[in-house]
VOPAGU-2260 file (C-alpha; in pm, 1 decimal, decimal comma):
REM VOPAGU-2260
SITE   aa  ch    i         X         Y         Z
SITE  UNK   A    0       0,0       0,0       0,0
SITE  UNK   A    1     275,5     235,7     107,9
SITE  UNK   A    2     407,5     207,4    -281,9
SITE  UNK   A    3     117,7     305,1    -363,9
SITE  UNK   A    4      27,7     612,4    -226,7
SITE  UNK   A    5     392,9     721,5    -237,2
SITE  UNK   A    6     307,9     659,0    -651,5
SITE  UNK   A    7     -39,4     905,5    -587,7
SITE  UNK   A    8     169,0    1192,7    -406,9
SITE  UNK   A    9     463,8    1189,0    -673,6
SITE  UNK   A   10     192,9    1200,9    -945,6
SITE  UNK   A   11     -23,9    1487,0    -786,3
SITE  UNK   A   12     288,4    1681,1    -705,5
SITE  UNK   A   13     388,4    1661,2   -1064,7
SITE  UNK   A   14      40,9    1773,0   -1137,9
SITE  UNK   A   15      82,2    2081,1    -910,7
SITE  UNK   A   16     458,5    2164,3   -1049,2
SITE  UNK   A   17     323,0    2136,4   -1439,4
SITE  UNK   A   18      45,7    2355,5   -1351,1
SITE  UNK   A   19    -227,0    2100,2   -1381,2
SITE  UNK   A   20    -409,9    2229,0   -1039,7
SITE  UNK   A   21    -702,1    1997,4   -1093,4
SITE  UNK   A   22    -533,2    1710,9   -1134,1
SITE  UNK   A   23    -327,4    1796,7    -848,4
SITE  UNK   A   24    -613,5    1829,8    -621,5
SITE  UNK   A   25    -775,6    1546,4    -724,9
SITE  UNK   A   26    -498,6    1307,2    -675,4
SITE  UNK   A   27    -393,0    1483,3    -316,1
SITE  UNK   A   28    -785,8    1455,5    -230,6
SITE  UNK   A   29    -762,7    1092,3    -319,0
SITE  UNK   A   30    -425,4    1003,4    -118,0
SITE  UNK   A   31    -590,4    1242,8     193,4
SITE  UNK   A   32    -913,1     951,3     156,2
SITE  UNK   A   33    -597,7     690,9     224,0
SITE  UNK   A   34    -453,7     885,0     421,6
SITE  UNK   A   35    -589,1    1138,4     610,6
SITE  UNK   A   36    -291,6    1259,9     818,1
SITE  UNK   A   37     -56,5    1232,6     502,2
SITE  UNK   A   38     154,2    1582,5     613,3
SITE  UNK   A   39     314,7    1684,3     270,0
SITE  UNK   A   40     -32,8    1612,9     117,2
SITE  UNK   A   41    -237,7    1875,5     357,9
SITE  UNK   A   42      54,4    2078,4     324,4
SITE  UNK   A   43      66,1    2089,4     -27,4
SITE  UNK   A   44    -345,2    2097,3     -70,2
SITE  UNK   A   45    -378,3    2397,2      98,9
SITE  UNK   A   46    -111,8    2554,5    -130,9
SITE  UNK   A   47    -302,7    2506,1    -444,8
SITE  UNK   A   48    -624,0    2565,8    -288,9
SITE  UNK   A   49    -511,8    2902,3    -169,5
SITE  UNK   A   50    -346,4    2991,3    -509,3
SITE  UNK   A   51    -700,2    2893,6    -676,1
SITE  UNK   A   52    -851,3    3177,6    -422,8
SITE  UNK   A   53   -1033,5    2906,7    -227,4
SITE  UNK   A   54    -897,1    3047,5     101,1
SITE  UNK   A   55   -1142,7    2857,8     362,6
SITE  UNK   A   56   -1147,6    2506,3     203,0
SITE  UNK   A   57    -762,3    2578,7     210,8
SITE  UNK   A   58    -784,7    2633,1     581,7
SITE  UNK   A   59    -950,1    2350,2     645,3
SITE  UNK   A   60    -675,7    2129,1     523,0
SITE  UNK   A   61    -381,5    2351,4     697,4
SITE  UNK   A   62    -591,7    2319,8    1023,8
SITE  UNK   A   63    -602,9    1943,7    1003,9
């Protein structure tokens, strides 16, 4: 499993890095379901979600 979600983050951080935000979210959303206390994850979230303007869903995720 570990492989596995280590696979998920290194694909949704290449989504943020390229610029593909959704994707990024998507896949960070998907590890978070995995894990929920996944650190670089939350960390990472609430980055994109506050560069997409989405400030309180963004503080949600820095919060947790």
């Amino acid at each position: 499993m570990a492989s596995v979600d280590q696979e998920l983050f290194g694909q949704a951080l290449t989504a943020f890095q390229t610029g593909r935000l959704s994707d990024s979210e998507h896949q960070f959303k998907a590890l978070l379901q995995r894990q929920p206390n996944h650190v670089p994850a939350l960390n990472l979230l609430s980055v994109l979600l506050t560069q997409l303007g989405r400030f309180s869903e963004a503080e949600a995720y820095i919060k947790r």
